[in-house]
N, C-alpha and C positions, 0 to 999 in steps of 0.2 A: 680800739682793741684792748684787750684784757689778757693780760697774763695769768697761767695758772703756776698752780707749785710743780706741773709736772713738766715744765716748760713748753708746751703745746700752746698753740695761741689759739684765742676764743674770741668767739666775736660779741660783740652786745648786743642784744636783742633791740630791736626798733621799739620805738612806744606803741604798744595795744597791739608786741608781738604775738601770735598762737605759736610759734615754736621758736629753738635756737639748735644751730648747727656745730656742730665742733666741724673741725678743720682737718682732721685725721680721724678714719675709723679704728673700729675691735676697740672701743673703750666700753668699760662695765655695764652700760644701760641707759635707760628712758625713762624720765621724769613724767609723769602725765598730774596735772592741775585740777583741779575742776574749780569753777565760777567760785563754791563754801569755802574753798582753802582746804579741803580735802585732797592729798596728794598720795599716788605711789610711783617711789619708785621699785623698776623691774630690771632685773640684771638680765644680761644680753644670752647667756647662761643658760637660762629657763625657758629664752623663744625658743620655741617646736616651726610654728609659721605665721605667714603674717600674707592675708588675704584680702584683694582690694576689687571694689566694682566696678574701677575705673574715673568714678568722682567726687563720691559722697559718704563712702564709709570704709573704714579701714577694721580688720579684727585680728587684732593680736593674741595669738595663741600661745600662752604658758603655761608648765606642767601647770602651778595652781590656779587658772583658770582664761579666762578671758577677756581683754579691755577692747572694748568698741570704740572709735572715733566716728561722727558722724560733722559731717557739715558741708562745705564745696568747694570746688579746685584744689582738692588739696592731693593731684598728681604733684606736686613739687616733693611733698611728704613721701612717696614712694621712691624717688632716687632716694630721698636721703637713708629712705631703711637700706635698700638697696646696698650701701657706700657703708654701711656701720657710722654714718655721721649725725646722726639725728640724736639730741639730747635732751630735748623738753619740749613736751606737748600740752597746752593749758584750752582751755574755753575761752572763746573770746567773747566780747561785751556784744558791741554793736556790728554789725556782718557791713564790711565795707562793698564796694560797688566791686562785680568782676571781680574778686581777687582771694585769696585762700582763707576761709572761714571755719573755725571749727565752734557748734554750734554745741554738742555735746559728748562726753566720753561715761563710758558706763564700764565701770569694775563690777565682775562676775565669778565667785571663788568657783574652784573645780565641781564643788555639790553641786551648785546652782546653774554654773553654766553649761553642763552636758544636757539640760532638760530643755533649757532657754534657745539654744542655737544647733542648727546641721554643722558635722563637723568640716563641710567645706558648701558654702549655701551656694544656694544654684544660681 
């Protein structure tokens, strides 16, 4: 376990984690990674919604645009939006057997993403 400065405990992420959890929700936002070391993060602020197929792709709607997760099982990611406890979503390397994968996430600013996606797909 890992203490922060806010006194909330935090957990440590496992090795060739794709995400980590805080421990209490309504904290600022979502780290999202990608594989280049390309990161944003998004303040909790700016989510409008956050829309799921059930197993493969998650779309996160904020005013400035839209971040996709796509890869598998990753219903566990859905409580965690759900609970405000979800803090960092990365790409993961190798997709392990059965178990939650995120295979890619795609940043899409408000120009580009009104053209790219329905605003709730079917």
């Amino acid at each position: 376990m890992i203490k922060s400065n806010e006194r909330r405990t935090l957990q440590k992420p496992h090795e060739n984690s794709c995400f980590e959890k805080r421990e209490h929700g309504s904290e600022l936002g979502i780290e999202f990674e990608k594989k280049d070391g390309t990161k944003r993060f998004a303040l909790n602020s700016f989510l409008s919604a956050v829309d799921f197929d059930g197993s493969g792709e998650l779309v996160f709607r904020y005013t400035f645009g839209t971040i996709t997760v796509k890869g598998k099982a990753l219903q566990p990611l859905w409580g965690l939006i759900r609970t405000g406890t979800l803090m960092r979503l990365s790409e993961s390397g190798t997709p392990p057997v059965n178990s939650l994968f995120i295979s890619e996430i795609t940043l899409a600013d408000s120009s580009t993403a009104s053209t790219l996606e329905p605003l709730f797909p079917e």
